[in-house]
PASE-413868 format. One record per residue: residue in one letter; x, y, z of N, C-alpha, C in turn. Coordinates in steps of 0.001 Angstrom, whole numbers, padded with zeros to 6 digits, always signed. Layout:
PASE-413868
aXYZXYZXYZ/...
//
This chain:
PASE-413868
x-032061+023992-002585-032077+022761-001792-032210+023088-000315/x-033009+022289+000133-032975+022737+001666-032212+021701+002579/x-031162+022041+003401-030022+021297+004108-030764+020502+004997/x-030530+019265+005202-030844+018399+006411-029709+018113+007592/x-029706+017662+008425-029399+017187+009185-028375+015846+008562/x-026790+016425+009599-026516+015225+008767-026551+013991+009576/x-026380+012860+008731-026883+011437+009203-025581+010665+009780/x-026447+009938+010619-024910+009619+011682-024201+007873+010656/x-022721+008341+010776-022099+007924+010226-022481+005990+010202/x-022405+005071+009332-022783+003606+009434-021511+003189+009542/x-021825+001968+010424-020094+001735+011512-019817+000425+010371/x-018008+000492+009979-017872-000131+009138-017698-001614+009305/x-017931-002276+008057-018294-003585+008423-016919-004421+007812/x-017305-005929+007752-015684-006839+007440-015555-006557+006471/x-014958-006887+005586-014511-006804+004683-014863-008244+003568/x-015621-008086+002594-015980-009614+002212-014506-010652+001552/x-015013-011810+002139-014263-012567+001341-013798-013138+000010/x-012075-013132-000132-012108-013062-001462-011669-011932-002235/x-011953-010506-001555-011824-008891-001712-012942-008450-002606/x-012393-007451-003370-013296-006374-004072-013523-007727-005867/x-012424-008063-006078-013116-008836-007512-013782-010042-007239/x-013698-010633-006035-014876-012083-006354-016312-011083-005816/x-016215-010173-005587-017504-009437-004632-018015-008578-006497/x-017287-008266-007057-017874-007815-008221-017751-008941-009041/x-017621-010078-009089-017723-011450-009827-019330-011932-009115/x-019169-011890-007750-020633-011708-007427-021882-011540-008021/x-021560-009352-008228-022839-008890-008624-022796-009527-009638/x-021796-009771-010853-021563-009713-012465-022733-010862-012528/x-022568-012096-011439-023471-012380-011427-024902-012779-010950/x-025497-011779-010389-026308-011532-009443-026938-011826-008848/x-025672-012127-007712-026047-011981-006239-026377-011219-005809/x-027702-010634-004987-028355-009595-004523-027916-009532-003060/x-027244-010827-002517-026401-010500-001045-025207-010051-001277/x-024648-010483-002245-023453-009215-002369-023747-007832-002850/x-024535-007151-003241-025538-005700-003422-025165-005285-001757/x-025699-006143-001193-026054-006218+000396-024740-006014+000689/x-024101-006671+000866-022267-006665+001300-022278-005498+001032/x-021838-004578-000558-021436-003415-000743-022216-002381+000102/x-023247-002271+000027-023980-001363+000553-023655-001293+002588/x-023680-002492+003079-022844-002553+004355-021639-001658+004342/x-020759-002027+003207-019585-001834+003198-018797-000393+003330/x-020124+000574+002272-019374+001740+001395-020398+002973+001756/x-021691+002111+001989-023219+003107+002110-022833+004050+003147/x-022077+004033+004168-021915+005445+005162-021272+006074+004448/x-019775+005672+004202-018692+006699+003594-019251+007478+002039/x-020173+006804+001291-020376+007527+000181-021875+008438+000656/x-022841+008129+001580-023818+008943+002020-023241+010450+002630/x-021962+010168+003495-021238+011434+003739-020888+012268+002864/x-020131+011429+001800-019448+011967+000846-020794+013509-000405/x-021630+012375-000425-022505+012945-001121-023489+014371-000617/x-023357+013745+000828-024407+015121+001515-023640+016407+002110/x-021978+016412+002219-021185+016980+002233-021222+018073+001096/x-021794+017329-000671-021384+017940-001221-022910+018695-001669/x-023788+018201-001355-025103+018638-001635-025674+019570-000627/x-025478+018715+001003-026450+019621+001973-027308+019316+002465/x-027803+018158+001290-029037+017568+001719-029249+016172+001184/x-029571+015760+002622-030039+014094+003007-031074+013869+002181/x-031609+013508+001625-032436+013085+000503-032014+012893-001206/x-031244+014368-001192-030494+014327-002245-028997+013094-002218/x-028985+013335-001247-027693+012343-001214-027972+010733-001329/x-028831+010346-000450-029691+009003-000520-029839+008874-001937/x-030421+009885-003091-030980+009842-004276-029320+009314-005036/x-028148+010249-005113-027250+009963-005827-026495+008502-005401/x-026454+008353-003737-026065+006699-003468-026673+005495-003871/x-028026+005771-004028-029085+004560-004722-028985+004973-006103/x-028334+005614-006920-028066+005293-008568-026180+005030-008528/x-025306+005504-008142-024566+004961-007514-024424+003366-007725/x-025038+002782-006705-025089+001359-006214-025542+000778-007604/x-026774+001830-008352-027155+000998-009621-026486+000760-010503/x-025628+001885-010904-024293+001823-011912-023484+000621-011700/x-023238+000264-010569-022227-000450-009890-022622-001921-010636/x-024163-002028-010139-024675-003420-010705-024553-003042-012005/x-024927-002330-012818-025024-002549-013952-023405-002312-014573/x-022473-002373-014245-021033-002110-014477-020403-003437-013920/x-021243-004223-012905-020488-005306-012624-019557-006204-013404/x-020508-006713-014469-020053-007516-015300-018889-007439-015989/x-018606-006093-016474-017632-005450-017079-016604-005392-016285/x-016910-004864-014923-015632-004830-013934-015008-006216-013533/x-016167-007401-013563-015565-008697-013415-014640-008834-014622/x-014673-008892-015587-014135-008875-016999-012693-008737-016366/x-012684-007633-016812-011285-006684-016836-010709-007107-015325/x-011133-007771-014013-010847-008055-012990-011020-009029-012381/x-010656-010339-013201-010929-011743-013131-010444-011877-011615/x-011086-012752-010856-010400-013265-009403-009341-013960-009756/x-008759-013906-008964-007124-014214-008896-006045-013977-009970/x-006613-013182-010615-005335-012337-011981-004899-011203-010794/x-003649-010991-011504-003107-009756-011170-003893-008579-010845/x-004770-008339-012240-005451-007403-012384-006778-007462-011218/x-006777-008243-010470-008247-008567-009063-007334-007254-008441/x-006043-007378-007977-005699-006955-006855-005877-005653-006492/x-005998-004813-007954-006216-002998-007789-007237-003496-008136/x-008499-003593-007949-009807-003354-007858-010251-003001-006472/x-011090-001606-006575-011188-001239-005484-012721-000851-005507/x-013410-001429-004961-015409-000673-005482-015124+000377-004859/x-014959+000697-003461-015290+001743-002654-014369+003279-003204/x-013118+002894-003991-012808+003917-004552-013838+004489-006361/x-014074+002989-006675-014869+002999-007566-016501+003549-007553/x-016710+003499-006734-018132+004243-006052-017912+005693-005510/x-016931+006025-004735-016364+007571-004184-016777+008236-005580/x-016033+007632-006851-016024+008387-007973-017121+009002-008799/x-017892+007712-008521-019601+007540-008936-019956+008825-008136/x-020390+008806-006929-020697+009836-006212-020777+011345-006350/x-018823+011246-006405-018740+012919-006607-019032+012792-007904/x-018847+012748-009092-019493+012970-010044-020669+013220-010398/x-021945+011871-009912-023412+012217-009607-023595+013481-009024/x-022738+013844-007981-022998+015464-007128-022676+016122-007614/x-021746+016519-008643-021445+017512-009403-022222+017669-010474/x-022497+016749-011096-023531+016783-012037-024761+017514-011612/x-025509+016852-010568-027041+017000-010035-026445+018992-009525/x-025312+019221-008917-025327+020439-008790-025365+021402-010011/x-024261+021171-010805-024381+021634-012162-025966+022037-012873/x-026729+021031-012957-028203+020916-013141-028871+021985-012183/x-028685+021961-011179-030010+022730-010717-029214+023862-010630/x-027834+024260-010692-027260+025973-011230-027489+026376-012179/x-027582+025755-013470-028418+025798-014509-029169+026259-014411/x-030216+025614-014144-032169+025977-013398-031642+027273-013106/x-031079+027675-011914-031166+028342-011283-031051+029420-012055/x-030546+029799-013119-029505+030724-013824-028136+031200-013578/x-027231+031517-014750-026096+032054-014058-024612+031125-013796/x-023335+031369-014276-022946+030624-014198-021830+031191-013317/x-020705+030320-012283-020604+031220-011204-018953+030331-011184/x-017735+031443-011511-016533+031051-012265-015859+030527-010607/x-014746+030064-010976-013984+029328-010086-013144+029955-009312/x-012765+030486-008334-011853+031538-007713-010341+031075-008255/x-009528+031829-007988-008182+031977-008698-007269+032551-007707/x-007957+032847-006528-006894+033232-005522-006196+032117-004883/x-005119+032256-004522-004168+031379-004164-003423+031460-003130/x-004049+032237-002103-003783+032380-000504-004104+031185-000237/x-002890+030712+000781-002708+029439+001582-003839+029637+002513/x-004228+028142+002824-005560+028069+004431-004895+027106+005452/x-005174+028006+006116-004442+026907+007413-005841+025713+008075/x-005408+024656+007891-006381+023534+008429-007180+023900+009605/x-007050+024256+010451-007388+024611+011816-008655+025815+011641/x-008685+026402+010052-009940+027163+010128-010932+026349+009958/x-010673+024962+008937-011808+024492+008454-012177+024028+009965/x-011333+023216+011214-011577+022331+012503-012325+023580+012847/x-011803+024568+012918-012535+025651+013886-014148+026104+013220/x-013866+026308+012402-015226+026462+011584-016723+025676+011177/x-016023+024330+011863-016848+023248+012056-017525+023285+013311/x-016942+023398+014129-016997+023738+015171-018429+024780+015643/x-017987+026054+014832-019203+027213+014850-019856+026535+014100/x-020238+025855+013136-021053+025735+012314-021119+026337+011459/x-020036+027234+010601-019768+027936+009783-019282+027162+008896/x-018689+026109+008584-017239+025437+007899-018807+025011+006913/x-019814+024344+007269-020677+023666+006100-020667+024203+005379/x-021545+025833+005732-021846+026380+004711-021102+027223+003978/x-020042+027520+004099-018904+028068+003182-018354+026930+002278/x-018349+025779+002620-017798+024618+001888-018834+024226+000538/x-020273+024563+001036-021475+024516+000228-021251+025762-000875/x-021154+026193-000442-020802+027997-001628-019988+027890-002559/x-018990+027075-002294-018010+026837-003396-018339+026033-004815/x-017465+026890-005991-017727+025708-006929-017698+024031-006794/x-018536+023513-008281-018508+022132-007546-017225+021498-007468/x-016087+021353-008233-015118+020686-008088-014230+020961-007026/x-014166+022470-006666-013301+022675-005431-014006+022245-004184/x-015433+021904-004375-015862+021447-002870-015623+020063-002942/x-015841+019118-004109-015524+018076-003629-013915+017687-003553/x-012869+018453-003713-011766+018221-003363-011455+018705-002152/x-012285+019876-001250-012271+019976+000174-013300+018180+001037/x-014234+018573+000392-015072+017503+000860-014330+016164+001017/x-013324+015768-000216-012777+014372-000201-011257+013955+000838/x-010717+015630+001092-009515+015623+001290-009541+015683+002971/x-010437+016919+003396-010562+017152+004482-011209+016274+005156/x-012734+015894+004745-013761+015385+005281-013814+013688+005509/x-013106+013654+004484-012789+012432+003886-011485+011626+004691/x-010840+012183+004552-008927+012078+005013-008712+011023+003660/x-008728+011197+002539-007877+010518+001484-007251+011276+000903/x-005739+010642+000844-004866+011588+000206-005150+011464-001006/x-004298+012845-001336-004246+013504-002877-004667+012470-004014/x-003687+011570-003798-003752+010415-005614-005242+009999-005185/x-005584+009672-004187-006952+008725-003972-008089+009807-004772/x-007962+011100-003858-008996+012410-004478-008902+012788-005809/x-008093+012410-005995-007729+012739-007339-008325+012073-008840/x-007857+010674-008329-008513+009482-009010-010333+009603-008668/x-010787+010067-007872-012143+010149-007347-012392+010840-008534/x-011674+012266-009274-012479+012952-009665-012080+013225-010867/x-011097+011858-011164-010307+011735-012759-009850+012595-013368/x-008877+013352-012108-007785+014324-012480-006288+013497-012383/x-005503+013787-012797-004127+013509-012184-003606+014518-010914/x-002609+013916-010658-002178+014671-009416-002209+016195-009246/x-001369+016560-009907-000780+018279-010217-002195+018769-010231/x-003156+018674-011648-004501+019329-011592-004764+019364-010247/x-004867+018203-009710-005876+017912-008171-005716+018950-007642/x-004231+019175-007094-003434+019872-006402-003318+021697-006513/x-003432+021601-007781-004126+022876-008534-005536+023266-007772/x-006303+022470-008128-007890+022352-007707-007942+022670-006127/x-007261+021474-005509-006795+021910-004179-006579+023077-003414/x-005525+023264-003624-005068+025213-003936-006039+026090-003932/x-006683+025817-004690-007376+027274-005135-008787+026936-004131/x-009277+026055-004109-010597+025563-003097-010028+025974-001621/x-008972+025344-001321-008379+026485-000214-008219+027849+000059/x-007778+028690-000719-007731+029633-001373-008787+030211-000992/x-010454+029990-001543-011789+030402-001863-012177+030532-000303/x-011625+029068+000273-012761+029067+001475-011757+030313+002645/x-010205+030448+002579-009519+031424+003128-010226+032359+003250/x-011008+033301+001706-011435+034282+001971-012518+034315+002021/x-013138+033306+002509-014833+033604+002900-015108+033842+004158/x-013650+033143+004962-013876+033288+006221-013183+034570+006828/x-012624+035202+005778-011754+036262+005775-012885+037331+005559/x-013612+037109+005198-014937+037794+005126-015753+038032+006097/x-015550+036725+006762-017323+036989+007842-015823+037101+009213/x-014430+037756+009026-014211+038245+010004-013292+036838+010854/x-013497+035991+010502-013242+034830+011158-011226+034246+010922/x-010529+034755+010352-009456+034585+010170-008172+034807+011339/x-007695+034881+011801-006687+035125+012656-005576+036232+012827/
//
């Protein structure tokens, strides 16, 4: 894949009326201005999310526009189970519901072309603590991308969601339909990985 440039963040918009279940009562029944709403709504934070984990702006555009399609085509179902004004409206959340879509699509589409590629490339297991301030600093040089890119897929998108992101644990977690502890596990060790990469190119303290 060849890395692009990343794309400047889309400034967030209101919040529609009604919340997240009359807005998926909406699509369920399709309204193409509520398509519009979501995509206002979620299209920066999941374009980040995605090119964070890919590298590349095109690829990411590709997984947010099937994304958005799932969404419509899941509407109906999500209206179901999330009638407006039941109990059950109130935890409906698209934008966590889409985060999920995302990293998944990116893990997948990565999975796929490692495949292609040949070779299958195991998960680190070291469990040296990282102090936050490498990833700030490393961003900084322009180093932090591409070590974050190197990593397996699940430990990058639990750097990608945690760091990049700022959602705590249960949120990242639920993104990537682990429970907590796993996450945290996952966590760990993605820390861990990127410790010694930078422990590598010399960059550690």
């Amino acid at each position: 894949m060849n890395a692009a440039s990343e794309p400047l963040p889309i400034a967030p918009s209101v919040s529609p009326t009604g919340g997240d279940a009359a807005l998926a009562a909406r699509l369920a029944a399709r309204d193409a201005e509520a398509l519009r709403e979501v995509v206002a709504l979620h299209a920066g934070v999941l374009h980040r999310v995605a090119f964070r984990m890919t590298g590349d702006a095109h690829e990411a555009e590709d997984i947010v526009q099937e994304a958005l399609l799932r969404l419509w085509d899941h509407a109906p179902a999500l209206a179901d189970r999330h009638p407006a004004g039941s109990q059950a409206a109130a935890h409906l959340r698209l934008g966590g519901w889409l985060q999920r879509v995302v990293t998944n699509l990116a893990i997948d589409r990565l999975r796929r072309a490692r495949r292609i590629a040949g070779g299958e490339v195991p998960e680190e297991e070291d469990a040296a603590p990282l102090a936050d301030a490498l990833i700030e600093a490393g961003e900084r040089e322009g180093q932090a991308r591409a070590l974050v890119l190197a990593l397996p897929e699940r430990q990058r998108a639990a750097i990608v969601l945690t760091y990049y992101e700022d959602l705590p644990n249960a949120e990242a977690a639920a993104a990537l339909d682990m429970n907590i502890k796993a996450f945290e596990s996952l966590l760990h060790r993605a820390r861990a990985a990127l410790r010694q990469a930078f422990a590598a190119q010399g960059d550690t303290p």
